[in-house]
N, C-alpha and C positions, 0 to 999 in steps of 0.2 A: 631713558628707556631704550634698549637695542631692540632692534626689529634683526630676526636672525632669517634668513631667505631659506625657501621653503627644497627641500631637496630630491627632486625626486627620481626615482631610479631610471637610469638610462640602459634603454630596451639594445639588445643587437641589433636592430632592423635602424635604430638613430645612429651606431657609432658605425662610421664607413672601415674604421681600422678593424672591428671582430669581423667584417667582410670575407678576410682571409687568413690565410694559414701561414707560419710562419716563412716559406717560401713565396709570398705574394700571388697566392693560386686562392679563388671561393672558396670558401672553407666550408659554405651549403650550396650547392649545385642547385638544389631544388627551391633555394629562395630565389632562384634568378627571376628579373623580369627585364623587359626593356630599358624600362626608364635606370634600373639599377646598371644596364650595361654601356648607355648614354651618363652615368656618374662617374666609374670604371674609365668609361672612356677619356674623361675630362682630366682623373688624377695621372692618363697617361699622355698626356698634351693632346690628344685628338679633341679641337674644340667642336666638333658636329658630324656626326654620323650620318655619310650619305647614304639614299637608295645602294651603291657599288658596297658599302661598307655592310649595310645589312644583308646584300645578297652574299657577301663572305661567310658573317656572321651563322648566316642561316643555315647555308651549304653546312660547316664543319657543325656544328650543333646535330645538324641531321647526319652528317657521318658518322659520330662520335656516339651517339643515341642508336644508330643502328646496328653500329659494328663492335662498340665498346671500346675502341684506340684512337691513337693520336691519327687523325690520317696524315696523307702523303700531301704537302704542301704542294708539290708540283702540278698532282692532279685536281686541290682547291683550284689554282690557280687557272688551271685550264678550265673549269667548268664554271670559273665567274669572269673567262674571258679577260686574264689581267697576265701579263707578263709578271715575272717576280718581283723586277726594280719599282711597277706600280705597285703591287701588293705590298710591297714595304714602305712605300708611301703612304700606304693607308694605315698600317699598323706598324711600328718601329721595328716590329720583331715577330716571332711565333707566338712566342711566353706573352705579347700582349693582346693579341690576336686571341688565344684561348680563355685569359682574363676577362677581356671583354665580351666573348661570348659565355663566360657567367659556368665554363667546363672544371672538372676538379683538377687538382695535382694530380700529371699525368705519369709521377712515377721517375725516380732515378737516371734512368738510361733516358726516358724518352724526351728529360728536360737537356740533354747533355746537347741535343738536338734544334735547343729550341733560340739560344741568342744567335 
């Protein structure tokens, strides 16, 4: 008698890979959550998200939500009190900086910006 294993369909919210778009940007802005951006964070070697990382997080979130663009990294940087070489210590890049804050593909030109 074979026992054949029961199959069941795997949702988007289970597979971390439909997360994003084939550019490695959320591919639903609006499923973001925390916990989803503490996962995000993990596939981008950041093993734990400080207090400093969530106040970045937050800042561009609320930029981006208000103004609708990528903002101006210099002025994150100055309003969470981080010189840039720390700011890149906390995120490798822009592109994973905006990942992790769970924002969509910011667009052609504005990725040209972002490694």
């Amino acid at each position: 008698m074979m026992h054949h294993a029961i199959q069941h369909p795997v949702t988007t919210q289970n597979r971390i890979d439909d997360w994003f778009d084939p550019d490695g940007f959320v591919a639903e802005p609006n499923a973001w959550t925390p916990e989803r951006a503490t996962r995000i964070a993990r596939l981008d070697g950041i093993t734990e998200l400080t207090a400093k990382h969530w106040e970045v997080i937050n800042h561009v979130r609320r930029q981006f939500y208000s103004h609708g663009s990528l903002p101006v990294m210099r002025l994150v940087c100055r309003a969470a009190g981080l010189d840039r070489h720390k700011a890149h210590k906390l995120f490798s890049s822009c592109k994973g900086l905006w990942r992790v804050a769970g924002l969509p593909n910011p667009g052609e030109e504005a990725k040209a910006y972002m490694d």
